[in-house]
N, C-alpha and C positions, 0 to 999 in steps of 0.2 A: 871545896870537894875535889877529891883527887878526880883523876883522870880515868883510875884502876875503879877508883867507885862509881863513876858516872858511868863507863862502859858495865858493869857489873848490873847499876840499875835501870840502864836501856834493855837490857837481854831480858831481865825478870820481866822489864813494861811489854818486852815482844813475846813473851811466855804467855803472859798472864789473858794479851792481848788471843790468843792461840786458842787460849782454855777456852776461854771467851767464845769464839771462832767457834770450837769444839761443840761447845755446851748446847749455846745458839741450832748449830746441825743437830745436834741431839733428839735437840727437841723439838724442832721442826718433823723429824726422821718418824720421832714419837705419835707429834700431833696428825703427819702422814696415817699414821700403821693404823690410831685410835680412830682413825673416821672413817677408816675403810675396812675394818678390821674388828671379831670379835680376839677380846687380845685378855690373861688372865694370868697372877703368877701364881705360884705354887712353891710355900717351902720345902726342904726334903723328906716330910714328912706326908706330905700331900695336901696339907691345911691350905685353903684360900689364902693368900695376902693382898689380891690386887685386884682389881677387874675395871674395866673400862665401860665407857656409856653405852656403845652396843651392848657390849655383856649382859648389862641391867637391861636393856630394851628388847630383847631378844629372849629371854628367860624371862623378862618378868617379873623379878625378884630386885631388891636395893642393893644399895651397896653394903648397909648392914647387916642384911639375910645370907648375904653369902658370903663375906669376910670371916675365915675364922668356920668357915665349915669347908668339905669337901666336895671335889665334884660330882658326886654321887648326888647331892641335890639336885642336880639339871638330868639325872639320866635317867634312859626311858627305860622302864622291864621288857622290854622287848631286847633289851641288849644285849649279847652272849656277852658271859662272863668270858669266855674265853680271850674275846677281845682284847679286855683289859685284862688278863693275864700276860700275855704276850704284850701290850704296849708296856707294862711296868717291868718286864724283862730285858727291853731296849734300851728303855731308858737310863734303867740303872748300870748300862751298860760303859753309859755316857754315849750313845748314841742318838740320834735324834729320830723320832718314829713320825710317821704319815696316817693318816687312815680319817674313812670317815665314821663319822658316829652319829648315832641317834638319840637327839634327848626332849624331855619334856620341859615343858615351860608351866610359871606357878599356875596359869591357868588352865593347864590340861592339855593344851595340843600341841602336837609335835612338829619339831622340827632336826634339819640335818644339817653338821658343818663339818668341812674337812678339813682336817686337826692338823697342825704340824705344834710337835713337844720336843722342844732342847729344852738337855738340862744345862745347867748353868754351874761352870765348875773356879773354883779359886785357884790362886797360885798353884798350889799343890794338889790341884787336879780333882780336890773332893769339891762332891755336888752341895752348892748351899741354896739352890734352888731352881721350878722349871718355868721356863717361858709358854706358854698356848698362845699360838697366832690362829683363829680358826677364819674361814669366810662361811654364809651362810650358801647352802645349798637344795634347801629346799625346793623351791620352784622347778631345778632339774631333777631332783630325786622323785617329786610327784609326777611331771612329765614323762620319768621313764616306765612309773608304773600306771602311765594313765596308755601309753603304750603297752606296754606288758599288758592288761587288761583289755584294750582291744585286741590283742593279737590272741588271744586264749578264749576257747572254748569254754562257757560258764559249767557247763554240765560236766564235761569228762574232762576239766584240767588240763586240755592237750591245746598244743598251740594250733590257731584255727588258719584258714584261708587265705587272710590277708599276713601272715606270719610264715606261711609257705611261701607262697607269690615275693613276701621278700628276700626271704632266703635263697628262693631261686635266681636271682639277681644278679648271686657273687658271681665270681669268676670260676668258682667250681664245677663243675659237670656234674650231676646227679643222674642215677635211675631212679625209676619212681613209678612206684604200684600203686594205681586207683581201684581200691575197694568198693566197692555198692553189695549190700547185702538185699539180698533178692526177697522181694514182698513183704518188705518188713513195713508198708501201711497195715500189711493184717494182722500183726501184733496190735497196734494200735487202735484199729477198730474194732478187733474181737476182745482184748486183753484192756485195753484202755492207755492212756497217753502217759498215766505214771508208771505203768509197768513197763512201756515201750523204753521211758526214760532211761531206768533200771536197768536195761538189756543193754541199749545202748551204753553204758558204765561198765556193765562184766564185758561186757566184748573189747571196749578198750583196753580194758585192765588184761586182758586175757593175751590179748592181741603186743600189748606195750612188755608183756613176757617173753612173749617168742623171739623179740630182736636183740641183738648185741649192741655190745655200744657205738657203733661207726652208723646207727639206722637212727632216723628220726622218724615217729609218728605225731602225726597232723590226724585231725579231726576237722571234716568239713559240715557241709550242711545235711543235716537229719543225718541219713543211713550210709553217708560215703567218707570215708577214710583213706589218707597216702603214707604208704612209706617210703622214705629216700633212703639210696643206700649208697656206699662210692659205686658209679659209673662202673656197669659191666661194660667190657670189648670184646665178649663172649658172645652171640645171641642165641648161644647154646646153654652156655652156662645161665645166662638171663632166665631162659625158659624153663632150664630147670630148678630154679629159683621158686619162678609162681609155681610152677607145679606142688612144690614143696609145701607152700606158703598156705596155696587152697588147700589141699590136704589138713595140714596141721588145722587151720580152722573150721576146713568143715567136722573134723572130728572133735571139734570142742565143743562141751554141755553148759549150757547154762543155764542157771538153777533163781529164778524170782517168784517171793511169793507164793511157792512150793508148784510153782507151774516149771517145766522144763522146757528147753528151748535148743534146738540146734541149727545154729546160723546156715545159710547155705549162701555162698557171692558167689559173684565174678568179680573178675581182677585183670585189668589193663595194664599193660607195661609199657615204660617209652624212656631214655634214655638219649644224655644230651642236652643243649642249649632249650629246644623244644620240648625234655623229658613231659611236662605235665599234659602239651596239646596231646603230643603221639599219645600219651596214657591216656587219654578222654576218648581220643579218636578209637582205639585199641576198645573202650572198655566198651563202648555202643556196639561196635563192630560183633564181640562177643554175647551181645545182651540178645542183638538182634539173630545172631547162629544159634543160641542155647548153649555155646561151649563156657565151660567155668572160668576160662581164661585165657588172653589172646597178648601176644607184645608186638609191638610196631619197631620192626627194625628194616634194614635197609634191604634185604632180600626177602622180605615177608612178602606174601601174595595183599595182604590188606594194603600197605606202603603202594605197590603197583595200583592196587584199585583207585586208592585216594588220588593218585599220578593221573591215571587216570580222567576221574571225574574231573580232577583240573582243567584235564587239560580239553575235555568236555563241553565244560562251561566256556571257558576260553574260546573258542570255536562258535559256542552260538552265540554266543554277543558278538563276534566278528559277523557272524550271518546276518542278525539282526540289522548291524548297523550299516551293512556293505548289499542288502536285500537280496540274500542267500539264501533264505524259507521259502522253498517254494511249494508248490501244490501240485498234485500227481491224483490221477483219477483213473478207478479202474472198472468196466462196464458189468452191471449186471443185467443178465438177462432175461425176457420174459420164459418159462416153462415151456411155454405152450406153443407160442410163437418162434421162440429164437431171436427176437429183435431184441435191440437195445432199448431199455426205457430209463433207466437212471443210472448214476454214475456215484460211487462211493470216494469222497475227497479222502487222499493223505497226505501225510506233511513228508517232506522229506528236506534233508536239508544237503546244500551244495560246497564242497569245500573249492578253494584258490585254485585247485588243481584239475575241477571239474566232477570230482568222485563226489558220487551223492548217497548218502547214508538214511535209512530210515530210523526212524524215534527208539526202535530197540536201543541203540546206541547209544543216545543224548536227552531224551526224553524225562528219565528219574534223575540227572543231575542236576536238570534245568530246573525241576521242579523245585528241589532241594535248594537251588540258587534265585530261586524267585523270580527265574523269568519265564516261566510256565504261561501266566497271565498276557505275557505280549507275545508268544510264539500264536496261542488261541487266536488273540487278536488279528494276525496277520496272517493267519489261515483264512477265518470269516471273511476278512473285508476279500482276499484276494478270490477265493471259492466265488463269494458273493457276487461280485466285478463280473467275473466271466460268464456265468451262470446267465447272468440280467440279460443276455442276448442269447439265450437260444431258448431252446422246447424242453427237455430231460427234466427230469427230478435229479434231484442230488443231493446225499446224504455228509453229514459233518459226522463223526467221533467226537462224543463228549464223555469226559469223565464222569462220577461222582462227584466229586471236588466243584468243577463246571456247571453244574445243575445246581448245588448249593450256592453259589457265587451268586447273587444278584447283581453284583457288575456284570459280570459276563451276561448271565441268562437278558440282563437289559440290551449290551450289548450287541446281542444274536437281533431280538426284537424288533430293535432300532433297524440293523440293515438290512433285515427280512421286507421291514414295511419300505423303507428309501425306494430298495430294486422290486417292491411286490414281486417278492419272491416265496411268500411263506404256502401256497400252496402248492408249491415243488420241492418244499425244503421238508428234508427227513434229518430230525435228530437222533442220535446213535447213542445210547446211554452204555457206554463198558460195564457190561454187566460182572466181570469176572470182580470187578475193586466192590463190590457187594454196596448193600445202602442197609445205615442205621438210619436216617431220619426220616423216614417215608412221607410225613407229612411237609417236611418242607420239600421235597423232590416233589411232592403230588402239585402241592402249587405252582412250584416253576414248569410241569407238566401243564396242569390248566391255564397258564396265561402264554403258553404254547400254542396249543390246542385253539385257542381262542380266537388267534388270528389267523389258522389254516393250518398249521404248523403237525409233521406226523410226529411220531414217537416212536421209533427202534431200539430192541434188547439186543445188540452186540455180541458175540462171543457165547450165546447161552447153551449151555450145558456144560461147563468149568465153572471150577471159585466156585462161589454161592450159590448156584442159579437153583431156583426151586421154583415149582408150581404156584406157590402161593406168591411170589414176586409178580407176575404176571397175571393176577388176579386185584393186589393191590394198586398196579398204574393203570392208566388207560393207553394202554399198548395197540399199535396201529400194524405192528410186525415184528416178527421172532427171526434173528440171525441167528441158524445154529452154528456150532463153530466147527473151527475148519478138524481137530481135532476126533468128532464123532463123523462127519463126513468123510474123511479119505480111507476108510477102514468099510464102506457102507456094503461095498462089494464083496466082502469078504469076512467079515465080523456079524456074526447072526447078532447079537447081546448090542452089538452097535445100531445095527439094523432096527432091532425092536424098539430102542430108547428115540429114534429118529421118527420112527412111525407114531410112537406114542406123543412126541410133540408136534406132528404134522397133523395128526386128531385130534387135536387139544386146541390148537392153532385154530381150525377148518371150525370145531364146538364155536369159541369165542368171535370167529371173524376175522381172525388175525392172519395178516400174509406171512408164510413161512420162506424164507431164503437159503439155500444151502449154499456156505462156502467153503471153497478147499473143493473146488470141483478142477482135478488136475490128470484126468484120464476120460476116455472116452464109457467105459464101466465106471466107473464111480458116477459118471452123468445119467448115466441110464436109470442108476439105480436110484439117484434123486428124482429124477422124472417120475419111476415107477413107483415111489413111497407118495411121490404128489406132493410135492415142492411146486409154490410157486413161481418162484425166481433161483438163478444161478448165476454164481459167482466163482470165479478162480481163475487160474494162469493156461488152461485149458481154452479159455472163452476167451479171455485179453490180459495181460500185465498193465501193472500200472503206469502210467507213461505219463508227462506232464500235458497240463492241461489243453497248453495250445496246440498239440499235436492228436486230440482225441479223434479226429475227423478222420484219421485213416482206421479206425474200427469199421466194420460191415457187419450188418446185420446177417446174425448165424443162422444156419440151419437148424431146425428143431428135433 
């Protein structure tokens, strides 16, 4: 063998050796793609010629059933044709197309795989057939509509709460109107819960009209609905917004069941990283005015309020915990006599600085903030304390709320009986916050009553106060308030409404107190209507407790 042959057939053995190499990857590259991969070919006519084990395992079908058909076998009627208009446009493009698709399996259920189709072209560039490499993608395409399905409201098709709340999230800034249509349980109750349903559907639909494309509407729980809009920097333009907003939908009809209906809300607005609180805060704020709509911006008087009450709260939890609550007592006197016989307790609270504020101030946002319950507490025990060493009676302020409490009302009892103090101790019911439950008020009355314990109507002749309230408790004494008293001198209509409860009073046995006695005439005149006791700034200010000993008994 020549030398020219021997090198000749080393090169073929390292050729061959190559293809080898070659072939080897190939098919490895192959058996890679087949086990991870629904993989299928297609000549250029679209006929099946190939398909791999997923293929068959995943449809369902052999390798028989579907060689020699098309892939219109695996597909689901739910597929826009348009789809596959557009992928068979691409392809034959000689481009390679993406997408995913939804198809059926021979036993009926579906599944999704995201396609990737090259066609496959010869020398000369004509297609002689396509590759489909797909992966299976079901488990996320169900996951996104098991998302999609919680985020959407089943009845009105609008994205619900938790769909907002994400939204809210992005980096975007939104405005956002909170909707609540007013008394719409009395659809429900007079109309019934299908027809309510009904309304609730036209009002969206109606509602999902009036916005442009930059507004998203939410649908939340029963009667309340948001729209988001881009972020006003207006809070003029904002306002005039809702205004628009309520208009357009209070003058919408809606027609269920041949009953007519026109919505009437209120609508919150708030804008910003907080859009949806300021909207809540905004849309109470307006429920509790009557106004049809209110927005929380940074110069609105509601914003100062909320600043406010923060800063409120703020304040008496620092009292609380640094014993800053303190008690202030101010003397009432007897009529007749002029001496001092009991002393009415008030809370006042002391700030860092010394300045001391009464409950006008602090009192409804503590209540609001739930520490209502320990300010009470820390009245009683401290009223209680002092009280235990002298002679006087002395009256607490209780709310409605208070009397309903069987904690508290326990708690009064307990340290009535400790100091045996309950037969100086005069409970003060604020009559102005009214009572719905009379019977349970009546019993925390009777296990009052029980142990020595008096009962005073506070404040009466405001708010509720009627005749028949004072016929239902067992009332030991009427405080009129200060309100019909400082007019007594001078207002006959006043005059007669005072005498008529000081007869009424005198009928049952009930001691009458007039407060707001802050002239020397207006005393007189409660003297001569026949009040038993007197109260006001006139007679003594409230002063704290330890300093009550510079009071003197007044002349009568």
């Amino acid at each position: 063998m020549s030398l020219q042959t021997e090198d000749t057939l080393n090169a073929a053995d390292g050729v061959i050796r190559e293809l080898a190499l070659h072939r080897s990857l190939l098919k490895q590259y192959k058996s890679a793609v087949d086990s991870s991969a629904i993989v299928s070919k297609a000549d250029a006519q679209g006929v099946i010629t190939y398909v791999n084990d997923e293929f068959c395992r995943i449809s369902g079908y052999s390798r028989e059933e579907l060689i020699g058909s098309t892939h219109a076998t695996v597909r689901h009627e739910d597929s826009p044709p348009e789809l596959f208009r557009e992928m068979w446009q691409t392809i034959l493009r000689r481009e390679i197309w993406k997408g995913v698709i939804k198809n059926r399996s021979k036993d009926g259920h579906t599944y999704y795989v995201d396609s990737v189709i090259v066609p496959m072209l010869d020398p000369q560039g004509k297609i002689t057939e396509f590759m489909s490499i797909r992966s299976d993608i079901t488990d996320l395409i169900e996951k996104d509509g098991l998302i999609a399905r919680q985020q959407t409201d089943p009845m009105t098709g609008l994205p619900n709460r938790e769909k907002l709340l994400h939204d809210l999230e992005t980096e975007v800034e939104h405005s956002l109107l909170l909707i609540n249509i007013r008394d719409f349980s009395v659809i429900n109750e007079y109309c019934g819960y299908e027809v309510g349903d009904k309304v609730l559907k036209q009002f969206a639909d109606s509602l999902s009209a009036m916005l442009d494309d930059e507004m998203t509407l939410y649908s939340l729980a029963g009667d309340e609905f948001v729209i988001t809009t881009p972020c006003f920097t207006d809070s003029a333009a904002f306002n005039e917004f809702c205004a628009l907003m309520s208009k357009k939908i209070c003058d919408t009809q809606l027609k269920v069941e041949a009953q007519e209906f026109s919505p009437q809300v209120v609508i919150g607005g708030g804008s910003g990283r907080n859009a949806y609180i300021e909207a809540d805060i905004a849309l109470r704020s307006a429920q509790d005015k009557g106004l049809p709509y209110e927005i929380y911006d940074q110069d609105s008087q509601l914003k100062k309020r909320i600043e406010t009450n923060i800063r409120w709260v703020g304040s008496v939890r620092e009292a609380i915990d640094n014993d800053r609550i303190e008690v202030y007592a101010q003397p009432i006197i007897d009529a007749k006599t002029g001496c001092i016989t009991k002393y009415e307790c008030l809370m006042r609270l002391k700030e860092d600085d010394g300045t001391v504020y009464t409950p006008y101030f602090f009192l409804e946002p503590a209540k609001r903030a739930h520490l209502y319950h320990g300010l009470t507490q820390i009245m009683i025990e401290k009223a209680f304390r002092f009280f235990a060493t002298r002679e006087e009676d002395f009256t607490i302020n209780l709310t409605v709320r208070d009397i309903l409490s069987e904690e508290t009302v326990d708690m009064i009892l307990h340290n009535a009986a400790k100091y045996d103090l309950a037969e100086r101790l005069i409970l003060e019911i604020v009559e102005s916050e009214g009572i719905d439950n009379y019977e349970q008020v009546s019993r925390s009355i009777a296990r009052a009553k029980e142990i020595g314990c008096r009962i005073a109507v506070d404040d009466f002749g405001t708010g509720y106060s009627n005749f028949e309230y004072l016929l239902k408790l067992d009332i030991d004494c009427i405080k009129v308030d200060g309100s019909l008293i400082k007019h007594l001198d001078t207002d006959p209509n006043t005059r007669l409404l005072a005498e008529t409860i000081v007869n009424f009073g005198q009928r049952l046995g009930v001691d009458t107190i007039a407060e707001f006695v802050h002239d020397e005439k207006v005393k007189q005149a409660a003297i001569d209507i026949g009040f038993d006791y007197l109260q006001g700034y006139l007679l003594g200010e409230p002063i704290p407790l330890n300093q009550i000993d510079i009071f003197h008994n007044l002349p009568g």
